[in-house]
N, CA, C and O of each residue as an XYZ file, in Angstrom:
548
protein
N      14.175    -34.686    -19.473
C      13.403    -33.482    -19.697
C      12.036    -33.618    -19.007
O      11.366    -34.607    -19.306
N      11.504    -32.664    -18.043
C      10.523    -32.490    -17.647
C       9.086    -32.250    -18.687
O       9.050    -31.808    -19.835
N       8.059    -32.682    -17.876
C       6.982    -32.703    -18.971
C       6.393    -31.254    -18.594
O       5.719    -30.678    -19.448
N       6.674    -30.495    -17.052
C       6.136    -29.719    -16.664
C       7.264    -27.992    -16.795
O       8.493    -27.963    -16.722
N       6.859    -27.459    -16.883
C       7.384    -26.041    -16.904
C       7.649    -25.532    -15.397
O       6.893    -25.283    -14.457
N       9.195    -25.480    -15.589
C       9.253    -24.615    -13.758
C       8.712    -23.683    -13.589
O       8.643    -22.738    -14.375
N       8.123    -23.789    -12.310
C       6.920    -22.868    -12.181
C       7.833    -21.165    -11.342
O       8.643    -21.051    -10.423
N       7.211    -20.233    -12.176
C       8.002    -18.782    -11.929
C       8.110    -18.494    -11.136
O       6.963    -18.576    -10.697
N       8.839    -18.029    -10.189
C       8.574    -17.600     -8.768
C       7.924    -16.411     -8.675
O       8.122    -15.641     -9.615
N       7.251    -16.070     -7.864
C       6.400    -14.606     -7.719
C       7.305    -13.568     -6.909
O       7.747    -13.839     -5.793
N       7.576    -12.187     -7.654
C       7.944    -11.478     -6.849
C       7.595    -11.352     -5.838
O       6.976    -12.239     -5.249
N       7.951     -9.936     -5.197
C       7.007     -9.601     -3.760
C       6.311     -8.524     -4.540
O       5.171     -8.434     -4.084
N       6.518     -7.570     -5.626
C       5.318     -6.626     -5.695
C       4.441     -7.424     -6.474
O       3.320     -6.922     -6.385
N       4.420     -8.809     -7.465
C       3.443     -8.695     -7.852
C       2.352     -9.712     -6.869
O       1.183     -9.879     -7.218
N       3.010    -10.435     -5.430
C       2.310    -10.893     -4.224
C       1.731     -9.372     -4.003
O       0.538     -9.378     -4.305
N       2.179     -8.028     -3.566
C       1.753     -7.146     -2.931
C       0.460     -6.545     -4.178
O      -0.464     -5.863     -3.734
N       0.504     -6.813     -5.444
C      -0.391     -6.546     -5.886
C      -2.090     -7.532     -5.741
O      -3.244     -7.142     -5.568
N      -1.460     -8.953     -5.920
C      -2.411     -9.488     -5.581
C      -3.498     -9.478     -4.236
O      -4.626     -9.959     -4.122
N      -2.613     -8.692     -3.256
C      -3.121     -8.534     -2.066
C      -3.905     -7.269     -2.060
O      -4.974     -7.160     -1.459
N      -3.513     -6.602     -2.540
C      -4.097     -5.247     -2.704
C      -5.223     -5.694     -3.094
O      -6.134     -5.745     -2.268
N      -5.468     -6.172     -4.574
C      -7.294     -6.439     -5.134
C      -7.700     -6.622     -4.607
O      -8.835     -6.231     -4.879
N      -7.677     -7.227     -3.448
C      -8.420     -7.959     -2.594
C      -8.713     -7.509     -1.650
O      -9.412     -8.156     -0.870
N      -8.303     -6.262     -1.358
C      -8.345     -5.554     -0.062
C      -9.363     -4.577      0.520
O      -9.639     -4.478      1.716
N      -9.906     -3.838     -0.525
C     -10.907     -3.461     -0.265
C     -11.646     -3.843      0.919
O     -11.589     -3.572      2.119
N     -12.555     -4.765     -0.041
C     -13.956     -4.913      0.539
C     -13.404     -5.927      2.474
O     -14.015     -5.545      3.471
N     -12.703     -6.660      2.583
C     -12.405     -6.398      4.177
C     -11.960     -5.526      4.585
O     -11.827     -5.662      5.802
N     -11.541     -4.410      4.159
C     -11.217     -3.088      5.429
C     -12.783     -2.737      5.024
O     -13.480     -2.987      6.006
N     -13.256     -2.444      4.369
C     -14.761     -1.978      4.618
C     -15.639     -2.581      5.002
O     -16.742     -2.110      5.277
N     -15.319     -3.710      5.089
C     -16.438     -4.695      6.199
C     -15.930     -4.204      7.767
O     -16.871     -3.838      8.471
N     -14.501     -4.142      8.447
C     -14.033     -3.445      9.018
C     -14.263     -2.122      9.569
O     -14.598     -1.823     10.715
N     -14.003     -1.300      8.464
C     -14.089     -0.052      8.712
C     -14.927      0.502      7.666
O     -14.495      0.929      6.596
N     -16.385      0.471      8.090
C     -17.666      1.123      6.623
C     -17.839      2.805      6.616
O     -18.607      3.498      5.949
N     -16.549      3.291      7.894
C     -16.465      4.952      7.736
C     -16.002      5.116      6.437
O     -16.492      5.915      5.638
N     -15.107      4.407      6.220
C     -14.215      4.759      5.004
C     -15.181      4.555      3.605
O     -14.648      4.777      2.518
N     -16.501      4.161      3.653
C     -17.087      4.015      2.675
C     -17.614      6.020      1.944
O     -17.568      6.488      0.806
N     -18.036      6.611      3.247
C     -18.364      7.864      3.015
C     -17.182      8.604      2.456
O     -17.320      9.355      1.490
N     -15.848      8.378      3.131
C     -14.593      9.582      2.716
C     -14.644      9.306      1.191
O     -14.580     10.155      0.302
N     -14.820      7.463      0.998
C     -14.624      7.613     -0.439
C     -15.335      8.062     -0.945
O     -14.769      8.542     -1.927
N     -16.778      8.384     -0.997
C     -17.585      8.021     -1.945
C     -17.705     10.344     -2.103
O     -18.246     10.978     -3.009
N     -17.026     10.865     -0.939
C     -16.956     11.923     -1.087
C     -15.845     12.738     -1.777
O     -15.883     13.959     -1.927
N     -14.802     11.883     -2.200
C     -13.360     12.404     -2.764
C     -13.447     11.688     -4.482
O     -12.444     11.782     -5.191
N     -14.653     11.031     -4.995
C     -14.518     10.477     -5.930
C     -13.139      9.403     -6.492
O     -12.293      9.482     -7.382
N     -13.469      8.459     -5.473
C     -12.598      7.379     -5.198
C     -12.701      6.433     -6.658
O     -13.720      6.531     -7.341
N     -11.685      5.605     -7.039
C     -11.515      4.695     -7.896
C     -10.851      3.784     -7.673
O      -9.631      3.842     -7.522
N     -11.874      2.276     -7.583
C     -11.263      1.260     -7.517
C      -9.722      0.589     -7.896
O      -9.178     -0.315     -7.262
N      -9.130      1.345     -9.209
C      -8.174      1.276     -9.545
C      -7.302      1.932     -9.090
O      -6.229      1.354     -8.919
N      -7.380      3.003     -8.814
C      -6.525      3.979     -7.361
C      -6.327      3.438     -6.311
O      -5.265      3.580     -5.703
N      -7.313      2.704     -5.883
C      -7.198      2.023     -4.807
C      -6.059      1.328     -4.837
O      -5.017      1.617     -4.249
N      -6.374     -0.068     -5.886
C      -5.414     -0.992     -6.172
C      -3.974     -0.481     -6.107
O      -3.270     -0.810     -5.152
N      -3.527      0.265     -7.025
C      -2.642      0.792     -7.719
C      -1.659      1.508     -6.047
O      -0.430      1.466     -5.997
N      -2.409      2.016     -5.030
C      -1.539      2.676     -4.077
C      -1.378      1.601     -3.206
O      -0.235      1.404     -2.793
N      -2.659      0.542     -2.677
C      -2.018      0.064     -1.814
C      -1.107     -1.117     -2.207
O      -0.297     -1.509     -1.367
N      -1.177     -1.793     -3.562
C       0.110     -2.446     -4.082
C       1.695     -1.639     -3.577
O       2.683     -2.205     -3.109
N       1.535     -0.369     -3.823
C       2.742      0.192     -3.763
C       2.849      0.245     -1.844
O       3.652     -0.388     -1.159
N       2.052      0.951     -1.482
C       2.192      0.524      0.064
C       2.225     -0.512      0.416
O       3.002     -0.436      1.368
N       1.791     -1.937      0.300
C       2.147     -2.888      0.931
C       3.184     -3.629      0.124
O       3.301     -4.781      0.542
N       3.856     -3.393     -0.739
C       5.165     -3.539     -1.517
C       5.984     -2.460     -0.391
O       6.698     -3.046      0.422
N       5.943     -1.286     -0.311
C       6.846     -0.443      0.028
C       7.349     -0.893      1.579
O       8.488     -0.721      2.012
N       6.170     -1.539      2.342
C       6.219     -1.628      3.909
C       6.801     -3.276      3.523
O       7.212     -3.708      4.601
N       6.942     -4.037      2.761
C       7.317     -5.221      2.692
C       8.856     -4.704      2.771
O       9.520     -5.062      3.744
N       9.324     -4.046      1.985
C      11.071     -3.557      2.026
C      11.223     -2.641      3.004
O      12.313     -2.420      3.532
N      10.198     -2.077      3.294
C      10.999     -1.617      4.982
C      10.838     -2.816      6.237
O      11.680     -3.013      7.113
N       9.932     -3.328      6.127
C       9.451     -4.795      7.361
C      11.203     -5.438      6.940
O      11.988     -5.687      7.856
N      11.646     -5.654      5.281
C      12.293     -6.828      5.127
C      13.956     -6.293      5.124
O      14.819     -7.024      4.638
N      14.286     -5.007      5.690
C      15.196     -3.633      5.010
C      15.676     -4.030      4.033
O      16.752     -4.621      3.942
N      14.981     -3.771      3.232
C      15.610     -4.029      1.271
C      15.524     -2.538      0.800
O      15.989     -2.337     -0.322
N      15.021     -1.485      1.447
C      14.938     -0.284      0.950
C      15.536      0.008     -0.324
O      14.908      0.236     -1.358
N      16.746     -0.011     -0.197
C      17.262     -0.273     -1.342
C      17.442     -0.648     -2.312
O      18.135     -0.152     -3.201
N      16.759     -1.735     -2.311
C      16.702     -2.790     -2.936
C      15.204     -2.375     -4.607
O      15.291     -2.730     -5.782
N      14.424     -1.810     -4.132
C      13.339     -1.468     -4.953
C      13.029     -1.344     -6.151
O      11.923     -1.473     -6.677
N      14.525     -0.957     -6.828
C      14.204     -0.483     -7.959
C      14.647     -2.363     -8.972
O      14.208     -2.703    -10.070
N      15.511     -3.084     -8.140
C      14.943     -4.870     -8.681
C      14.350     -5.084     -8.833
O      14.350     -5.941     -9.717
N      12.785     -4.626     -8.179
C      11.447     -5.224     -8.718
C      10.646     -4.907     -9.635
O       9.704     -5.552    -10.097
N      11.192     -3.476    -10.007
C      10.171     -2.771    -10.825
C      10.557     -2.620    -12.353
O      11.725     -2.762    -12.717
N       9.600     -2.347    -13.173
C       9.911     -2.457    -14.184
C       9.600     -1.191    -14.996
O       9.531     -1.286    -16.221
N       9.453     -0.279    -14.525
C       9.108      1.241    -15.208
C       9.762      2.569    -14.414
O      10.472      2.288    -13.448
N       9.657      3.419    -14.606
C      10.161      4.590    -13.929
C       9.016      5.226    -13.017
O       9.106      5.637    -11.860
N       8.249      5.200    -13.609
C       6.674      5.784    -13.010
C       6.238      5.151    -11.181
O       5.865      5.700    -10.144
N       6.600      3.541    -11.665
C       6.401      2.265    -10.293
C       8.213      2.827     -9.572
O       8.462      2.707     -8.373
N       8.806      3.157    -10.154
C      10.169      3.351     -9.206
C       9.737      4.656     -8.221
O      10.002      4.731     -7.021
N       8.920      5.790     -9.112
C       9.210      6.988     -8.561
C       8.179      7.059     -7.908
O       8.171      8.288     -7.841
N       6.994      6.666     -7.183
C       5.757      6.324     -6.668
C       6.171      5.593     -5.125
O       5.795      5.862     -3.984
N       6.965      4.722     -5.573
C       7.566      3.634     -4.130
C       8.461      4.168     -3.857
O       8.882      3.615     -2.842
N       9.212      5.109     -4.174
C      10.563      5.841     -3.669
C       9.839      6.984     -3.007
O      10.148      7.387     -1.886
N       8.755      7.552     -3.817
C       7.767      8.658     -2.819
C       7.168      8.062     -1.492
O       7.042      8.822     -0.532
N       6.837      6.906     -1.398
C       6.270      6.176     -0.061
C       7.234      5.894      0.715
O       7.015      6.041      1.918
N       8.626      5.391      0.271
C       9.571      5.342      1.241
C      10.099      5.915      2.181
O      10.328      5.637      3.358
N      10.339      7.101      1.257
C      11.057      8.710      1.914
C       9.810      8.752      2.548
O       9.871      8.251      3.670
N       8.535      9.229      2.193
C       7.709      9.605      3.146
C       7.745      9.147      4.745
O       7.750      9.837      5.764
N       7.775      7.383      4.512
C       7.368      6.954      5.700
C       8.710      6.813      6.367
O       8.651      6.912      7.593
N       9.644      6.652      5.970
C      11.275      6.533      6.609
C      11.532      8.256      7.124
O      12.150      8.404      8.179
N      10.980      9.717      6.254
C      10.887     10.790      7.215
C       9.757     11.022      8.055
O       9.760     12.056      8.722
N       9.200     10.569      8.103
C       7.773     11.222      9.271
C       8.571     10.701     10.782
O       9.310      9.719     10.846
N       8.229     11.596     11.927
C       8.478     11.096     12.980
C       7.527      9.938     13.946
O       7.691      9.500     15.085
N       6.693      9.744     13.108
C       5.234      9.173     13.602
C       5.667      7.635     13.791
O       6.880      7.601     13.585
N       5.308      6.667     14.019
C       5.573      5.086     13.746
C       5.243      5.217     12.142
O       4.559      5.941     11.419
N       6.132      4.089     12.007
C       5.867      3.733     10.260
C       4.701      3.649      9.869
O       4.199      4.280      8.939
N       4.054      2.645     10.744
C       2.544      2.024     10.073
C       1.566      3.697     10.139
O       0.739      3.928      9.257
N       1.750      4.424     10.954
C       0.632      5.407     10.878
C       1.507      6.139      9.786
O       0.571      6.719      9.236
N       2.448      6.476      9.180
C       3.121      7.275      8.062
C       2.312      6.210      6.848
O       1.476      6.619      6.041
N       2.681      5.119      6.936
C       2.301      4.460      6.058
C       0.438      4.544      5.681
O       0.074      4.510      4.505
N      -0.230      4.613      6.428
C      -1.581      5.343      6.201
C      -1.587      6.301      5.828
O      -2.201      6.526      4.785
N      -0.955      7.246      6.455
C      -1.034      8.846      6.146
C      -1.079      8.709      4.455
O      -2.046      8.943      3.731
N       0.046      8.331      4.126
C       0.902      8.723      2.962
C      -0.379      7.424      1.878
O      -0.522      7.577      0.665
N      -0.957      6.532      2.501
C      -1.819      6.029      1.106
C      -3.427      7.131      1.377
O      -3.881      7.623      0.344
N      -3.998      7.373      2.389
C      -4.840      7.754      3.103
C      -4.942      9.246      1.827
O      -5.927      9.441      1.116
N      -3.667     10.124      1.825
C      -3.165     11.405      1.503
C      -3.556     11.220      0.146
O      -4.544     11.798     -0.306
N      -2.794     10.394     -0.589
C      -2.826     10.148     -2.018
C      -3.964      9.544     -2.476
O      -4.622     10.074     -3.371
N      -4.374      8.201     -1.837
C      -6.171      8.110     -2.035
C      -7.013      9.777     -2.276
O      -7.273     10.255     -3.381
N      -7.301     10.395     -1.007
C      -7.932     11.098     -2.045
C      -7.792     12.616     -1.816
O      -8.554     13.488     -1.399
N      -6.226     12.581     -2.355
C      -5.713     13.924     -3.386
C      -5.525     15.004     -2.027
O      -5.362     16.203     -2.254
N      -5.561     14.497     -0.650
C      -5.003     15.679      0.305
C      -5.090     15.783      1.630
O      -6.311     15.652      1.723
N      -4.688     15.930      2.817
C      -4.317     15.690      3.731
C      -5.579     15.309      4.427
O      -6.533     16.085      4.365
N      -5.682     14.124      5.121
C      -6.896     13.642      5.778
C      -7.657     15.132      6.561
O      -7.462     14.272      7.420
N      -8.005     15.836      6.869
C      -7.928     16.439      8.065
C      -9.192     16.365      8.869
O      -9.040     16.574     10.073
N     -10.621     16.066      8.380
C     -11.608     15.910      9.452
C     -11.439     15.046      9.956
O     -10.617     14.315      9.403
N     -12.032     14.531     11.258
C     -12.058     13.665     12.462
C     -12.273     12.372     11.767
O     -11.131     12.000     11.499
N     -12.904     11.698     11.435
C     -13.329     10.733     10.296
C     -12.147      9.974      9.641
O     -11.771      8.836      9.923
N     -11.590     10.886      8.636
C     -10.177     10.839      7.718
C      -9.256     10.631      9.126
O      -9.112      9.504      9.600
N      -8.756     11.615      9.636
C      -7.791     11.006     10.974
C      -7.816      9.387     11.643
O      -6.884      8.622     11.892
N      -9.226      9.245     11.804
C      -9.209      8.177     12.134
C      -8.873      6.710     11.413
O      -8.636      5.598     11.884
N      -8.939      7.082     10.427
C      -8.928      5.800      9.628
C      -7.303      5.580      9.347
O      -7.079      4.613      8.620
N      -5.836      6.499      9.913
C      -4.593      6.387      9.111
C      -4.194      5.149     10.578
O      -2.975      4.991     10.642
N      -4.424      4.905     10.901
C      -3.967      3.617     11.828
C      -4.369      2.280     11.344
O      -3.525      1.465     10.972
N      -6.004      1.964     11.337
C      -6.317      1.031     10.967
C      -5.735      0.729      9.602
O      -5.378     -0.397      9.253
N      -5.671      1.741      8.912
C      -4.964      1.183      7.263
C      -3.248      1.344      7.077
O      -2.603      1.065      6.066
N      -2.827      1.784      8.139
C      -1.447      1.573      8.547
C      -1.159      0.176      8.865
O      -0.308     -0.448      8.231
N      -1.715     -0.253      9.655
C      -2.023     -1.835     10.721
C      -2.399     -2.585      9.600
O      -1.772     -3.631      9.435
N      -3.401     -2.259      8.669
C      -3.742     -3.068      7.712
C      -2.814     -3.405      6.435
O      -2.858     -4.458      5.799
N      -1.771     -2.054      6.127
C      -1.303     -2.284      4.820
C       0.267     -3.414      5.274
O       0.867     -4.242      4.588
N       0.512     -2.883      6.879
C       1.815     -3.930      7.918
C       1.329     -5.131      7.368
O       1.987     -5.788      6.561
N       0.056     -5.493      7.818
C       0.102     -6.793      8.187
C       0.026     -7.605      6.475
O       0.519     -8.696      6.186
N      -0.607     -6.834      5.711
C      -0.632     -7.340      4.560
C       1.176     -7.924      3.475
O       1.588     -8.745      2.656
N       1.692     -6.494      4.489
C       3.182     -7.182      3.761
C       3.797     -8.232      4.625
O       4.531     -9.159      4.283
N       3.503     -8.017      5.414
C       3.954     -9.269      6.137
C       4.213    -10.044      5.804
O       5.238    -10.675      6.064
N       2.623    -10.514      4.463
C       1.894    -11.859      4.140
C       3.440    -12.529      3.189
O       3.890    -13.667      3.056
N       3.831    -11.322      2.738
C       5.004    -11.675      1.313
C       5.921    -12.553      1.434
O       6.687    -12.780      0.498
């Protein structure tokens, strides 16, 4: 008998969550435009968290094609029907994934379609950013 406890393995959403907390403040060292969109849409740190977990969870099963696979990780209906909304989104847009994949956290961050010059700009870099983050998984 071991003296030590096997140690749990970590999913990938709750890796994609841990990555998320953390994410912030380097895309805004990055990109400090995005400090104004937020601070003009009444942004919340926990919103934050909460979408790009699901985006860089969601781009981890399309990077890994588990698409399918999604509803194994989750443990509520609410987290099923949120990542099944990011999927379809970014699996229908005709755009590359990673810029769907901005769009669609970019959109839901704050409550509606990017559309000034500013907002446009930022669905690449956080496309590129939420890729590379699933990658990490």
């Amino acid at each position: 008998m071991s003296l030590f406890k096997k140690k749990q393995e970590k999913q990938p959403i709750d890796i994609a969550s841990i990555l998320a907390i953390s994410s912030l403040t380097p895309f805004l060292d990055k990109h400090p435009e995005l400090s104004e969109l937020l601070r003009a849409n009444a942004f919340s740190l926990e919103e934050w968290d909460y979408l790009m977990t699901v985006a860089i969870f969601g781009s981890y099963l399309i990077i890994n094609k588990k698409g399918g696979e999604a509803s194994k990780y989750l443990d509520d209906e609410k987290k099923k029907k949120i990542v099944e909304d990011f999927l379809s989104f970014v699996e229908k847009e005709s755009v590359e994934k990673k810029a769907s994949a901005g769009l669609w956290f970019l959109w839901n961050l704050i409550e509606r379609e990017p559309s000034d010059e500013k907002g446009r700009a930022l669905i690449i870099p956080i496309g590129d950013y939420i890729f590379e983050m699933a990658r990490q998984i």
